[in-house]
N, C-alpha and C positions, 0 to 999 in steps of 0.2 A: 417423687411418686410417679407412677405409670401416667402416661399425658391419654392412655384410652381409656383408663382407671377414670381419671378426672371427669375424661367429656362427658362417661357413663354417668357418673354422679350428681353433674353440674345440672341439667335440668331440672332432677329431682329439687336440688337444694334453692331453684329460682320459684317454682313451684310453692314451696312450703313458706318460702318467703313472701310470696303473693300473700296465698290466704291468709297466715300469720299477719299483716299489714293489714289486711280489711277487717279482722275483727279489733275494733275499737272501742266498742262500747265496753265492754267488761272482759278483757284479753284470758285466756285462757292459761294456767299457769305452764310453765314450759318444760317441766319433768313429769305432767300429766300427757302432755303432747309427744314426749321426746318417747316416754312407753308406749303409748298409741302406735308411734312409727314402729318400734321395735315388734309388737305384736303382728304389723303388717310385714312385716320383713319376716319373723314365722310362718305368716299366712300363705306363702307357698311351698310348703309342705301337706298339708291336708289337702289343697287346693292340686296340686303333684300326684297326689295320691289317690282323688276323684278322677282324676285327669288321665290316669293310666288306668283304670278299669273301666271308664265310658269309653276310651277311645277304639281300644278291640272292636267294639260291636257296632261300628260307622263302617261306612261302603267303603269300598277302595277308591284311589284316587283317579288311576287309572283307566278303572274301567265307568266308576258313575262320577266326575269332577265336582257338578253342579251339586250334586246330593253330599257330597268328601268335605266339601265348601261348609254348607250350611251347616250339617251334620257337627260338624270338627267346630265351626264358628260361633253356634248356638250352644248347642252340648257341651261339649267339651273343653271350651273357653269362657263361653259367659256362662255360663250354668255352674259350672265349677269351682270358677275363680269369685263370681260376684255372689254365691252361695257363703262360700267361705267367708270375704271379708265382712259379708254382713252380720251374718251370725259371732265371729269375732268383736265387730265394730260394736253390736249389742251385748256381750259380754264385758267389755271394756269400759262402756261409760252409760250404760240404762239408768245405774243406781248412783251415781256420782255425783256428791252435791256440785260440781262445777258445771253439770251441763245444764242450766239455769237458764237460756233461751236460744231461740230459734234457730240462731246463727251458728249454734256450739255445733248443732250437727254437721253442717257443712266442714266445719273446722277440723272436728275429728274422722270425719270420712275421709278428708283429703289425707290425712297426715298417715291415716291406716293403709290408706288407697296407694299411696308413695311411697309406705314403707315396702309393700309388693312388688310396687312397677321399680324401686331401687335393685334391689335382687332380681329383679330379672334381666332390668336392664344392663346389669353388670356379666352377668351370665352371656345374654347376647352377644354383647361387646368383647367381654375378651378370649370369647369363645370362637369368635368368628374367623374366618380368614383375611374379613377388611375389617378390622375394628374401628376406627375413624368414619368411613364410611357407614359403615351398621350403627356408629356412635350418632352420626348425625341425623340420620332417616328417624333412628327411633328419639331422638331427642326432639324432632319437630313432630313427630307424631306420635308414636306409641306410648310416651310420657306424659305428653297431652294428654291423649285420651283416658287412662287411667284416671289422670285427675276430672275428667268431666263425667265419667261415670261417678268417679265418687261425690262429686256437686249433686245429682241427680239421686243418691242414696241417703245422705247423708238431710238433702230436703225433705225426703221422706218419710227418715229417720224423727225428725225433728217434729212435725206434723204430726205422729204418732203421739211423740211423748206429750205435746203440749194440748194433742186435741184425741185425750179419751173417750169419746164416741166415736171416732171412724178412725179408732185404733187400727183394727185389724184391717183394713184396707189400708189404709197406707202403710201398715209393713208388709203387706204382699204388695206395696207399690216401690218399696223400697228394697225388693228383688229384682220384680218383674223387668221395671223400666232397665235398670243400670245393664240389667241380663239382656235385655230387650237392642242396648245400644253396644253393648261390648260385641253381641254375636253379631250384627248388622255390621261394626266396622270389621270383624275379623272375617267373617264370610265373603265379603267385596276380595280383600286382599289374597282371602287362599282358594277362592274361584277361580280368581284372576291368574295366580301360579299354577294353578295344575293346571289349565286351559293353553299357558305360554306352552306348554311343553310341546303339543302337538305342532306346531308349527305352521297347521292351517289357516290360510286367510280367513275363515267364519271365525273361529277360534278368537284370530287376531282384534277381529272387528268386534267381538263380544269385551276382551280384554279392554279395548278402548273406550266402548259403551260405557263398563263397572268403573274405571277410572273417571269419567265424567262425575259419573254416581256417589266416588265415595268424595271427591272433592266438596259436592255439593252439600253432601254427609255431615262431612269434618265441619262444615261453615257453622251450616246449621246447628252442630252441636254447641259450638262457641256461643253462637246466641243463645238456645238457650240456656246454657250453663248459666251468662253473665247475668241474664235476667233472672234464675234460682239464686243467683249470689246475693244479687239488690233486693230482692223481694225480701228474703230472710232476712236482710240484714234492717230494712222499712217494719219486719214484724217483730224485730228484736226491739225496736225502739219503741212500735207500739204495744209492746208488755211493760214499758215505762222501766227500764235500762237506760234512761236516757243519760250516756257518762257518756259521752262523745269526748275524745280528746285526742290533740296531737299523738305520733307513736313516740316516746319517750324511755323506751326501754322494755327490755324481757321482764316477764313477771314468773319468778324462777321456782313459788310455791308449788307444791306435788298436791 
């Protein structure tokens, strides 16, 4: 098999295997999961399809970068794409008797979230003219981050279903935010390219600023992802799930 094929995939598949790993209490069966991904691996198509009719109507890069940036990184990526998986994500498991606490959310947000950032990242990669390179930039970041936006959805997601009175808020929190953090990282990184073009020292020293920025970004995200991880997983147990046990095998029920 293709070795750029692989590197594309390999994050994904460390990824699903995390979260897979931390739901313990009541494991989710794995042909309910394995559909979930497949649905997100659809979900860039509508999300393609939003994505080409908002983009026409942003500034040019050219002539406004800063506004090309936000515009393309808000709009047109997190608006788009985290639109889509959500509305997906809530078709998929609202009414399903497996999603039974707190933590299912996070679980299925990731695997919808991965099945997306899979397709795309294979798109990238062997599309590119350094696959290996492009394989690995986006395997330590852009793979990531998919998956923290969906920690961030999927907690939301969760919130809603188990706390119907401040339903409707948390499913406009289970947009906003993910939209909130996809356009923030995407906006750093395509300010940052249409600004290298000019070649200007201001330019240059802006370029350096947003790289500070989004490092600080990425950290930040990490944290809090890991703390939406634990917290679900503290409120899965206090819904009295209490089945804690070693990982012992797929539980392969649909």
């Amino acid at each position: 098999m293709n070795i750029a094929f692989i590197s594309a995939v390999l994050p994904v598949v460390l990824l699903l295997w995390f979260v897979y790993r931390k739901d313990r209490l009541n494991p989710e069966p794995l042909g309910r999961l394995l559909l979930t991904f497949f649905v997100g691996c659809l979900s860039v198509i509508p999300a393609g399809l939003l994505e080409s009719v908002i983009m026409p109507l942003g500034p040019s890069a050219e002539t406004a970068p800063v506004l090309n940036g936000l515009f393309d990184g808000y709009l047109v990526a997190g608006l788009s794409e985290e639109l889509c998986k959500l509305l997906l994500l809530l078709w998929v498991i609202w009414r399903s008797p497996h999603f039974d606490e707190y933590f299912d959310g996070v679980v299925y947000a990731a695997f919808l979230s991965l099945g997306f950032a899979c397709v795309e990242n294979i798109s990238y990669v062997m599309g590119g003219a350094d696959p290996m390179g492009t394989a690995l930039m986006r395997g330590l970041l852009a793979v990531p981050a998919h998956f923290l936006f969906a920690v961030t959805m999927g907690y939301y997601v969760s919130l809603a279903k188990f706390d119907p009175a401040g339903r409707r808020g948390h499913l406009w929190k289970a947009f906003f935010y993910p939209m909130l953090l996809h356009g923030t990282y995407d906006a750093l990184l395509m300010i940052s390219s249409n600004l290298e073009g000019s070649g200007s020292p201001i330019s240059m020293g802006v370029c350096g600023v947003l790289f500070i920025v989004f490092v600080i970004f990425d950290i930040r995200m990490w944290r809090w992802g890991l703390r939406r991880i634990k917290r679900m997983q503290e409120r899965s147990q206090e819904q009295g799930c209490d089945r804690s046990r070693p990982f012992d095998g797929f539980v392969w029920n649909v």
